[in-house]
C-alpha positions as CSV (number, residue, x, y, z in Angstrom):
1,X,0.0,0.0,0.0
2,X,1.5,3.5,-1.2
3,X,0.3,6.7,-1.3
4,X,0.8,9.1,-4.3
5,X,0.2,12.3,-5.6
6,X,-2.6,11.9,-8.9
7,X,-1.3,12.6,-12.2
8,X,-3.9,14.7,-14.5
9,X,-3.9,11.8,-17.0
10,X,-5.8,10.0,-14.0
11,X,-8.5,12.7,-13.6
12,X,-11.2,10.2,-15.7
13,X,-10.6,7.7,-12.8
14,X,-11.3,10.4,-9.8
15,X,-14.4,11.4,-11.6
16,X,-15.0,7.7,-11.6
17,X,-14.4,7.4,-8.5
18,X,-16.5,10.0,-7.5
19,X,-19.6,8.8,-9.4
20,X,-19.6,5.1,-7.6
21,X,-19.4,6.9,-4.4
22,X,-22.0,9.7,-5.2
23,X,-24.1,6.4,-6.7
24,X,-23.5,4.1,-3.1
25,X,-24.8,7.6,-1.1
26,X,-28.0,7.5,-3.5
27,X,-28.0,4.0,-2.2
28,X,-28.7,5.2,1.8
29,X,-31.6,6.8,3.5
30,X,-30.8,9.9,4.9
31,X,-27.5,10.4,3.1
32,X,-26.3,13.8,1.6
33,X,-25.2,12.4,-2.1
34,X,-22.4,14.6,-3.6
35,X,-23.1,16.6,-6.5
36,X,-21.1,16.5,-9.7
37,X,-17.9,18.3,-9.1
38,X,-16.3,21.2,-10.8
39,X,-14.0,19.5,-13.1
40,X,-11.8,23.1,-13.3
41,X,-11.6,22.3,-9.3
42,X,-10.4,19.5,-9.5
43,X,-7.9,19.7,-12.4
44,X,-6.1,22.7,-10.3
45,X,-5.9,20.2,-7.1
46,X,-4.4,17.7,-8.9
47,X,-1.7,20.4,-10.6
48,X,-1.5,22.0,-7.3
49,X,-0.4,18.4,-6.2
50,X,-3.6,18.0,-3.2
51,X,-5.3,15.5,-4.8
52,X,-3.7,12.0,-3.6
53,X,-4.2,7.8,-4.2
54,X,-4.0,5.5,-1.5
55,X,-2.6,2.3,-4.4
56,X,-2.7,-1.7,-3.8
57,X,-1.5,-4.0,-6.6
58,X,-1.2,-1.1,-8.8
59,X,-4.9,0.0,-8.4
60,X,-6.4,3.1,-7.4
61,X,-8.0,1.5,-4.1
62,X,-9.0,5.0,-2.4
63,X,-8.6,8.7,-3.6
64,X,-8.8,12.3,-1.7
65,X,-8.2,15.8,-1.8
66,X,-6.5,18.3,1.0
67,X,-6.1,22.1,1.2
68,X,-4.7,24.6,3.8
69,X,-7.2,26.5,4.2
70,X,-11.3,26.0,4.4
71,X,-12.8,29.1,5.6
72,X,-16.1,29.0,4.6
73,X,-16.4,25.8,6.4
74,X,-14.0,26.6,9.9
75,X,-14.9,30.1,9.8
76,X,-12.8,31.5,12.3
77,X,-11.5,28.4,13.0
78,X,-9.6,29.1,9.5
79,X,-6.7,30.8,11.4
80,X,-5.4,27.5,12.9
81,X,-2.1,25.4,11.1
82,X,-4.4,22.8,9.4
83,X,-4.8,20.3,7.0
84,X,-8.4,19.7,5.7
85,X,-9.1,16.4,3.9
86,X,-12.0,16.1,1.1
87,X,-13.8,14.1,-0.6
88,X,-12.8,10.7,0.0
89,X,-13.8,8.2,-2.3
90,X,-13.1,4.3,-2.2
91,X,-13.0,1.8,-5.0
92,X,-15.7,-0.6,-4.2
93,X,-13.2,-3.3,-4.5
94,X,-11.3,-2.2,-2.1
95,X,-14.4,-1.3,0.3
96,X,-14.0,-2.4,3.8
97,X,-10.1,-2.1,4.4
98,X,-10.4,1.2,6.8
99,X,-8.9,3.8,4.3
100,X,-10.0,6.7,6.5
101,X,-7.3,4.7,9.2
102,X,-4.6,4.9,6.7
103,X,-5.7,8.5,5.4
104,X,-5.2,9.6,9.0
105,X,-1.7,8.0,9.5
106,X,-0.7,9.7,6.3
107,X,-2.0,12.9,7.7
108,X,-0.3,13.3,10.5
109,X,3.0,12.7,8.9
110,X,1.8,15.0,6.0
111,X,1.2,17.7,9.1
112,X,4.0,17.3,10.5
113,X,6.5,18.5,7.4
114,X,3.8,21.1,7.0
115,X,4.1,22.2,10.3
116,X,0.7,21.5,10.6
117,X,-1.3,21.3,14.3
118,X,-4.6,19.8,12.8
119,X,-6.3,17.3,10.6
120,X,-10.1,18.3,9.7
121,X,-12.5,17.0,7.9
122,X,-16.0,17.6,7.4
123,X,-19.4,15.6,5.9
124,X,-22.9,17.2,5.7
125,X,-25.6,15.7,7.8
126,X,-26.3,13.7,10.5
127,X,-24.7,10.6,9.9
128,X,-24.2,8.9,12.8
129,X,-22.6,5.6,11.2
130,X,-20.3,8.3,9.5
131,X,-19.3,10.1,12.6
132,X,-19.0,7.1,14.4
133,X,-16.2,6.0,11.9
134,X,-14.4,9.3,11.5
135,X,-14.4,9.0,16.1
136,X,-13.0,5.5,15.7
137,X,-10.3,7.0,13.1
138,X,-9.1,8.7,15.6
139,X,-11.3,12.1,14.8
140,X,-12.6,14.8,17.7
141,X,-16.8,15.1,16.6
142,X,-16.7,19.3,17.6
143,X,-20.3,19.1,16.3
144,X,-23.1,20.2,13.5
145,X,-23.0,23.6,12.6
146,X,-25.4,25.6,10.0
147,X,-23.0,27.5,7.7
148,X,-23.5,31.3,6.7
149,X,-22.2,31.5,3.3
150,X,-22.3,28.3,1.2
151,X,-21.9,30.2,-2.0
152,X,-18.7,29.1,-3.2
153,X,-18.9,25.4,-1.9
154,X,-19.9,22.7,-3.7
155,X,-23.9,22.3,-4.3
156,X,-24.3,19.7,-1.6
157,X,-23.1,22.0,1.3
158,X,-26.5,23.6,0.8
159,X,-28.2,20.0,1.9
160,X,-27.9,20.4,5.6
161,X,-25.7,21.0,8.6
162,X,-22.2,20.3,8.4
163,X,-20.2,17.7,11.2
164,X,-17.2,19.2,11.5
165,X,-14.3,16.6,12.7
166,X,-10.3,17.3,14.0
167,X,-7.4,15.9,15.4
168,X,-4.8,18.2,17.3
169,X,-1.5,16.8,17.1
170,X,-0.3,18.6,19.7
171,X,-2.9,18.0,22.0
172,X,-1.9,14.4,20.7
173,X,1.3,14.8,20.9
174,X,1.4,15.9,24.8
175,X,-0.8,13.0,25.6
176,X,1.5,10.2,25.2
């Protein structure tokens, strides 16, 4: 199992990616189901190097994006040294296997050579399989919160409350 940065000639397979997983939230009651995403947006992730493959047996088993800053979602929260994880998607082949686990450990080692104090990442809705996972992961639930200005966000933003999810590394850090 590696992790790598995407190359642009795989952006067919994230978009792939992201229709099996917008089709398997379609799939659940109750589920916010990701809209179809701004291929521009993505294309600058993935040249910007924030758009990453978790690969087994030369497969794409599980992809994601990151960025530095998220302020519509953290608000003032914004200000803090973090990394913010998006839009993980799993190949259904490879469903089961704890990615978010893996995602995490990568994280924190990502944080730390980006002098980094935080890992966040956020879903929309009250998912409470979802945010039982993301606690398990090793993820701080801070809570749902409405969001002010969902303008420039993805559609699906506008769907409900967000769950906003961290882990302080330092807090972690001093803890063992």
């Amino acid at each position: 199992m590696k992790v790598e940065n995407i190359s642009v000639e795989e952006i067919e397979d994230v978009f792939n990616l992201y229709d099996i997983a917008s089709a398997y939230q379609k799939s659940k009651k109750s589920v916010v189901v990701w809209p179809e995403f701004d291929r521009n947006m993505v294309s600058a992730e993935i040249v910007e190097q924030r758009q990453f493959k978790l690969v087994i047996d030369n497969q794409i088993a599980c992809i994601w994006a990151i960025t530095f800053s998220d302020a519509q979602i953290w608000m003032k929260r914004n200000e803090d040294p973090a990394i913010y994880i998006h839009r993980i998607a799993t190949n259904p082949g490879f469903r089961g296997h704890n990615f978010v686990a893996s995602i995490v450990d990568w994280a924190k080692d990502y944080a730390v050579v980006y002098a980094k104090q935080f890992i966040r990442l956020d879903t929309i809705g009250n998912n409470d399989r979802l945010i039982k996972h993301y606690c398990a992961c090793g993820f701080n639930f801070l809570g749902m919160f409405n969001l002010s200005d969902v303008d420039e966000l993805p559609s699906h933003y506008k769907e409900g409350p967000v769950c906003l999810f961290e882990i302080d590394l330092k807090k972690e850090h001093n803890e063992s």
